[in-house]
C-alpha positions in Angstrom: 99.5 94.8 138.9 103.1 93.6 138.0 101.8 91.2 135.5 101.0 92.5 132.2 101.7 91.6 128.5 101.9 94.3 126.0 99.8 93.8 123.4 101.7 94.0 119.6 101.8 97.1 118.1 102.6 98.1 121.7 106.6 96.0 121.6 106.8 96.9 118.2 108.5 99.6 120.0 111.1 98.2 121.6 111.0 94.4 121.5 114.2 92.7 121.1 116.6 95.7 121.2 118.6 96.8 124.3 119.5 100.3 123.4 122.6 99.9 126.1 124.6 97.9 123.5 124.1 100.7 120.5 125.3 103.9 122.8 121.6 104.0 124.1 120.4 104.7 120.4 116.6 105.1 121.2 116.1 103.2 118.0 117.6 100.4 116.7 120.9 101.3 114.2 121.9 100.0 110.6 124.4 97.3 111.4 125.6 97.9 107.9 128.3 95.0 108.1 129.0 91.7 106.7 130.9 90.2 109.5 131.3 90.4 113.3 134.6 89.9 115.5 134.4 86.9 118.0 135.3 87.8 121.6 138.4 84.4 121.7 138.6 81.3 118.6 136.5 79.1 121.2 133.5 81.7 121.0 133.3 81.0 117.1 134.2 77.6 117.2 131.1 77.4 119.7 128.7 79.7 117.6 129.7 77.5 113.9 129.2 74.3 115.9 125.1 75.3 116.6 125.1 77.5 113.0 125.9 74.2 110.9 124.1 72.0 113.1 126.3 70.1 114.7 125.0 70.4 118.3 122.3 72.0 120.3 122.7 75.3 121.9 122.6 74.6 125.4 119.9 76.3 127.3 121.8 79.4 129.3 124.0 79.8 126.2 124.1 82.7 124.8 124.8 82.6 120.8 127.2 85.5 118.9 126.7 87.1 115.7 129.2 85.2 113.0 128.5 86.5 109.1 125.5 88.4 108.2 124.3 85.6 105.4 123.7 83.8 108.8 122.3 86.3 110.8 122.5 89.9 112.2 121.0 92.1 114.3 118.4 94.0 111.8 117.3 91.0 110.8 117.1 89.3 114.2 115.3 91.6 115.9 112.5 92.5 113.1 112.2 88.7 113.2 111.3 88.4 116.6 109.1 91.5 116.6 106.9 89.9 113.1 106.5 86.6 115.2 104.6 88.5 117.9 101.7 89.4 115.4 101.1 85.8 114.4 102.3 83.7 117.7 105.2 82.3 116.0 108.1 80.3 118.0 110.2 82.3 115.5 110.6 83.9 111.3 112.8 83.8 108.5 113.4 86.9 106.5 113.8 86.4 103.2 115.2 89.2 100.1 111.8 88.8 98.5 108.1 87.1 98.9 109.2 84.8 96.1 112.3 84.1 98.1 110.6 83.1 100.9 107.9 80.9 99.2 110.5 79.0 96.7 112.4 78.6 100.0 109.3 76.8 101.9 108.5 74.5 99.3 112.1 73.4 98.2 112.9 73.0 101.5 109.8 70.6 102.4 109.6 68.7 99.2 111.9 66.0 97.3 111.7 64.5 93.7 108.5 62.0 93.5 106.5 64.7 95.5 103.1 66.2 95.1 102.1 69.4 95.8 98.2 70.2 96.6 97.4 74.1 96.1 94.5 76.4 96.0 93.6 78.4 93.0 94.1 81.2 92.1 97.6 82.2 93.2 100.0 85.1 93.0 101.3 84.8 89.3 104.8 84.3 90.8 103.9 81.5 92.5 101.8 79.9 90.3 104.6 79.7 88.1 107.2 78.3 90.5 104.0 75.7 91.3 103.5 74.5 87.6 106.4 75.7 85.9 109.6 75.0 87.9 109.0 72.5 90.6 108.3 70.1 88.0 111.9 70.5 86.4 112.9 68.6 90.0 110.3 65.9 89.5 107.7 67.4 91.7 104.6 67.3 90.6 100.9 69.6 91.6 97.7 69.4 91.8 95.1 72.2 92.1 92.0 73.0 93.7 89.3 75.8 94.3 88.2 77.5 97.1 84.5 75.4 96.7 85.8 72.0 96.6 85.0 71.0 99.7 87.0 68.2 101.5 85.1 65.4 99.7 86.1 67.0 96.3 89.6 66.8 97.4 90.2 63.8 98.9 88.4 62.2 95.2 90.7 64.7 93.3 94.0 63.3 95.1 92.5 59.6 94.6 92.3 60.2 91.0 95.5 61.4 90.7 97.3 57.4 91.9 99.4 60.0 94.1 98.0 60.8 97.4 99.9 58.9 99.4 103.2 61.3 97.6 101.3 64.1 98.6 104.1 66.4 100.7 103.1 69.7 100.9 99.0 71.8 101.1 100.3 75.2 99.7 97.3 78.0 100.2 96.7 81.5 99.1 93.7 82.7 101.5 92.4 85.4 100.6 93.2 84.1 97.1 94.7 87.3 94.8 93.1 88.8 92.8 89.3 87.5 94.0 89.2 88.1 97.5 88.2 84.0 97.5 88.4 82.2 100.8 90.0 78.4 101.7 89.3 76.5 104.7 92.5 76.5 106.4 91.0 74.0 108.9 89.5 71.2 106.6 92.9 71.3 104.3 94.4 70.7 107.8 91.7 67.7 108.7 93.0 66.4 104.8 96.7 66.4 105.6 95.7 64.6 109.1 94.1 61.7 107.8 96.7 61.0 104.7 100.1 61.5 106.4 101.9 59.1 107.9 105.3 58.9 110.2 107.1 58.4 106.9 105.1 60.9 104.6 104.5 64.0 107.2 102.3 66.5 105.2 103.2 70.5 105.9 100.8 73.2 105.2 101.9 76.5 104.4 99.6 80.1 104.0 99.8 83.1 102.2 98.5 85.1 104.3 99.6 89.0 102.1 96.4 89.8 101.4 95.2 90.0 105.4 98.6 90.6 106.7 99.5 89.2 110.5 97.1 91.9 111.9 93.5 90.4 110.4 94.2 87.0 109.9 96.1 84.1 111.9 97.0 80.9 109.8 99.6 79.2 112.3 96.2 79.2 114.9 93.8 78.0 112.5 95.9 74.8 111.3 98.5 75.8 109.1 102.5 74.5 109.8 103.9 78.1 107.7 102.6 81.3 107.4 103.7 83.4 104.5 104.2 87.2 103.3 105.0 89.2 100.5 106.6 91.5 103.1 107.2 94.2 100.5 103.3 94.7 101.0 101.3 95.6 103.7 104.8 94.7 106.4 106.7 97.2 104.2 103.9 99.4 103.5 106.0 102.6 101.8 106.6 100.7 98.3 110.5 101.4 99.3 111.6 97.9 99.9 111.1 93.9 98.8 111.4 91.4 101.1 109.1 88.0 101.8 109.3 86.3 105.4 107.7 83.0 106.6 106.9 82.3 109.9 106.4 78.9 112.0 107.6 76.8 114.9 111.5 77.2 116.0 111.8 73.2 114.6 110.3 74.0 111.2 112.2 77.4 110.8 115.6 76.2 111.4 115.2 73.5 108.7 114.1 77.4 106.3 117.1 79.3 107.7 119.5 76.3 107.4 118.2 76.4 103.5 118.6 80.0 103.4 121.7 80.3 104.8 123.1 77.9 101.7 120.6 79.7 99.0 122.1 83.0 100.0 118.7 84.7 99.4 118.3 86.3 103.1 117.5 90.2 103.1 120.1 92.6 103.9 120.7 94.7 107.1 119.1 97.9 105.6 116.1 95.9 104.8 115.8 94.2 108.0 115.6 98.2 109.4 113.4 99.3 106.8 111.0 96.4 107.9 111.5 97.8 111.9 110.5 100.8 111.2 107.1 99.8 109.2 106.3 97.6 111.9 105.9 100.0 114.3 102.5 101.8 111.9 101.5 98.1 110.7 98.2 98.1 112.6 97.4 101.6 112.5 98.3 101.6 108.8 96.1 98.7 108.3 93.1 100.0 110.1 93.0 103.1 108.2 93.2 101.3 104.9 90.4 98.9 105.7 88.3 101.5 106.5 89.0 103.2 103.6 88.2 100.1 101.8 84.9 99.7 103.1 83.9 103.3 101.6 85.0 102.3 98.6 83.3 99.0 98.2 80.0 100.4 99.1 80.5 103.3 96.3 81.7 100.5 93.5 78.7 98.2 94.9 75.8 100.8 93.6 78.0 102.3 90.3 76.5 101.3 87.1 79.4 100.7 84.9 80.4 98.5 87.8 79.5 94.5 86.6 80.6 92.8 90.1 83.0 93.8 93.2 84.8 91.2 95.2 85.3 92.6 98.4 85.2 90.5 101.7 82.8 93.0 102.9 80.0 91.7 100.3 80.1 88.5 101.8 76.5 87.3 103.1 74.7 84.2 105.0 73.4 83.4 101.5 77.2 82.9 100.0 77.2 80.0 102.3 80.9 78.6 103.0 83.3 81.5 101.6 80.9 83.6 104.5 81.4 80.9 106.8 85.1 80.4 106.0 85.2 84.4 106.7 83.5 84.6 109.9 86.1 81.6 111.2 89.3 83.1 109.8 89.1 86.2 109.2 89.4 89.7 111.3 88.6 92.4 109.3 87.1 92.5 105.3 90.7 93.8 104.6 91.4 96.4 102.1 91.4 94.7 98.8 89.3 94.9 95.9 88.5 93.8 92.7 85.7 94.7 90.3 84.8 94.2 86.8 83.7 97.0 84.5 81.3 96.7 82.0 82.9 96.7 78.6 86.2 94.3 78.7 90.0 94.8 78.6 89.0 98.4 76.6 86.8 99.7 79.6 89.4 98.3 81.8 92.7 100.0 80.0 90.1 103.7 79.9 89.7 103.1 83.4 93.2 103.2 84.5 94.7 105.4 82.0 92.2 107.7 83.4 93.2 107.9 87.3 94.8 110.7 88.4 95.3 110.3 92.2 95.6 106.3 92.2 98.7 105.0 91.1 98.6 102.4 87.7 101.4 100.0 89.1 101.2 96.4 90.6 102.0 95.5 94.5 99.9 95.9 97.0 99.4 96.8 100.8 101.4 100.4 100.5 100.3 103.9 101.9 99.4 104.7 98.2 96.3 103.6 96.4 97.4 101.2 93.6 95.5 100.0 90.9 96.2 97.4 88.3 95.0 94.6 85.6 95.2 91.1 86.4 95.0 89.2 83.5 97.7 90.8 81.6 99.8 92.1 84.5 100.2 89.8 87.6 98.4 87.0 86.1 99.2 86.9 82.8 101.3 84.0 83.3 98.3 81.9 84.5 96.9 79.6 81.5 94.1 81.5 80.1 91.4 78.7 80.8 92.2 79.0 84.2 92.2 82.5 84.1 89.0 82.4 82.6 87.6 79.7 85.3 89.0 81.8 88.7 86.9 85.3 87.3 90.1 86.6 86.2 89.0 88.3 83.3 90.1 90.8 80.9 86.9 93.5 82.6 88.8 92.7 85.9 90.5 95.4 87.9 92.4 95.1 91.0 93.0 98.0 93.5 94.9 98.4 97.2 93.4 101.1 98.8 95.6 103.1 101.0 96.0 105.8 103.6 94.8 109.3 101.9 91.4 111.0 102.4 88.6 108.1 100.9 86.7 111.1 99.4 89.6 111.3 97.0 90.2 107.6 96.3 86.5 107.6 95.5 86.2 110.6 93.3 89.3 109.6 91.5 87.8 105.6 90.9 84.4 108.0 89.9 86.0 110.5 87.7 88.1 107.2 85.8 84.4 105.5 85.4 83.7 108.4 83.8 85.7 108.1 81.1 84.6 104.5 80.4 
């Protein structure tokens, strides 16, 4: 009867924080500072030795807090308490999602290397992908969520670069189409192509499910990935980006963010606490919402098509078998095109009244807005075209209020259309 493990959202509570050491503050405080005081010069001289690498902390040893670009105690703790959700050895909490995943990928890649992704990606990082990374001589190649793993294996033959292939960057569910990768054959790919001298990593964004539906670092993948401004945030009141892995892979991303600079600040770090303590509950609410809202847009004539996880079905063959493996819930995502292109679309949102027009995602409010000349825009059009990112597309997070409002508001909008 001793024995028990708290699940989650239960040591979101309390996990990692001793209130003894903050006057018995029952929650955590702001440790609004950028540097700490060492007890005697041999306690920082011990602390910078492990910071910079230059020896391994011994196993009872017990490490001080030094500069907050290197760490401190907001960001520490909501660290620890985000691996919990995902079974991570350990996090990295970054100033921004694009922080975090620019981060990953320079970290884990070199000049001469490939990069394998799936299509379509955030905007963001779909530019970093095809944009920037080239200017360091690393090079990408992209796939859809139907190739299967015979498709891919001939795609990186054709290339004449497999055997540079470094990194299997995925987006699952992909934003803004709700489409599904097989985090476990992309896994079986990078297993039969690496070798001692090549290693192959494979990093997820996983925004779209958060780490309450979905579980990348258990189906395969090396990283997992968040736009922690969205659903980890929650309030629209703060950016930040985290990745998540074993405690060998994420000392390689803080020892690269501590020299990029780009970690998240103290207040941050609290802001982030303090959401993680409604993540599931926040989450549930907003999926269910979501499901009310599909099954209204499913049956509205003005409606063309809704991508919703929820509309999967036996007869959609592997994205519903890719689902039923990976994922927990049908989330609380959706996209649907309206009959009558980018002019039905514009009507449509200039018409809302209780659903916000702005991007992001994964906040208490409903937001709603237009992929392909918004988040996407950067995408190259054909592609665009080819991922069902089209100008009749609309994208909306549903969030916490009543659903008999978000759905009067999406049917009084339609109206105008």
């Amino acid at each position: 009867m001793n024995d028990h493990t708290f699940s989650p959202e239960s040591q979101m509570m309390s996990f990692g924080y001793k209130p003894e050491l903050s006057e018995g503050s029952i929650k955590c405080p702001i440790f609004q500072t950028s540097t700490f005081c060492f007890k005697k010069a041999e306690d920082g001289k011990a602390f910078f030795e492990v910071a910079y690498g230059k020896r391994e902390k011994n196993a009872d040893e017990e490490l001080g807090l030094i500069y907050s670009r290197l760490n401190n105690p907001n960001l520490q703790i909501t660290e620890n308490r985000l691996s919990l959700w995902d079974g991570a050895e350990d996090a990295a909490i970054f100033e921004s999602g694009m922080g975090a995943i620019s981060s990953m990928l320079m970290e884990f890649t070199k000049p001469g290397d490939l990069v394998l992704y799936s299509m379509p990606v955030y905007g963001g990082t779909d530019h970093f992908i095809t944009k920037v990374l080239p200017k360091f001589g690393i090079q990408s190649i992209g796939v859809t969520p139907f190739e299967d793993k015979t498709a891919v294996l001939e795609k990186l033959e054709k290339s004449g670069m497999k055997d540079k292939l470094s990194f299997i960057y995925l987006e699952t569910p992909a934003n803004p189409t709700n489409s599904l990768v097989d985090i476990g054959m992309f896994r079986e790919i990078a297993d039969q192509i690496k070798s001692e001298e090549q290693p192959i990593y494979i990093g997820v964004d996983n925004t779209y499910m958060g780490p309450v539906w979905q579980h990348p670092l258990q189906l395969g993948a090396d990283m997992v990935i968040y736009s922690a401004t969205k659903y980890i945030g929650g309030h629209s009141d703060l950016v930040a980006g985290a990745c998540l892995g074993s405690a060998e892979l994420m000392k390689r991303v803080k020892g690269f963010r501590t020299f990029m600079g780009n970690m998240a600040g103290p207040h941050t770090g609290w802001l982030l606490m303090r959401s993680l303590e409604t993540l599931k509950i926040r989450m549930e609410k907003q999926a269910l919402n979501a499901e009310l809202v599909a099954q209204f847009l499913n049956d509205h004539p003005k409606v063309e098509k809704v991508y919703y996880l929820g509309n999967l079905k036996e007869s959609d063959g592997r994205q519903y078998e890719i689902f039923k493996k990976q994922c927990l819930s049908n989330g609380a995502m959706i996209s649907f095109d309206i009959k009558g292109g980018e002019k039905a679309a514009f009507r449509f949102l200039n018409a809302m009244k209780l659903i916000k027009l702005a991007v992001s995602l994964g906040s208490t409010e409903s937001l709603a807005e237009h992929p392909a000349t918004m988040t996407h825009s950067d995408v190259d059009y054909d592609l665009r075209q080819a991922m069902s990112i089209t100008e009749k597309m609309v994208r909306i997070s549903i969030g916490v209020e009543d659903a008999k409002d978000i759905i009067w508001d999406i049917n009084q909008a339609l109206e105008k259309v």
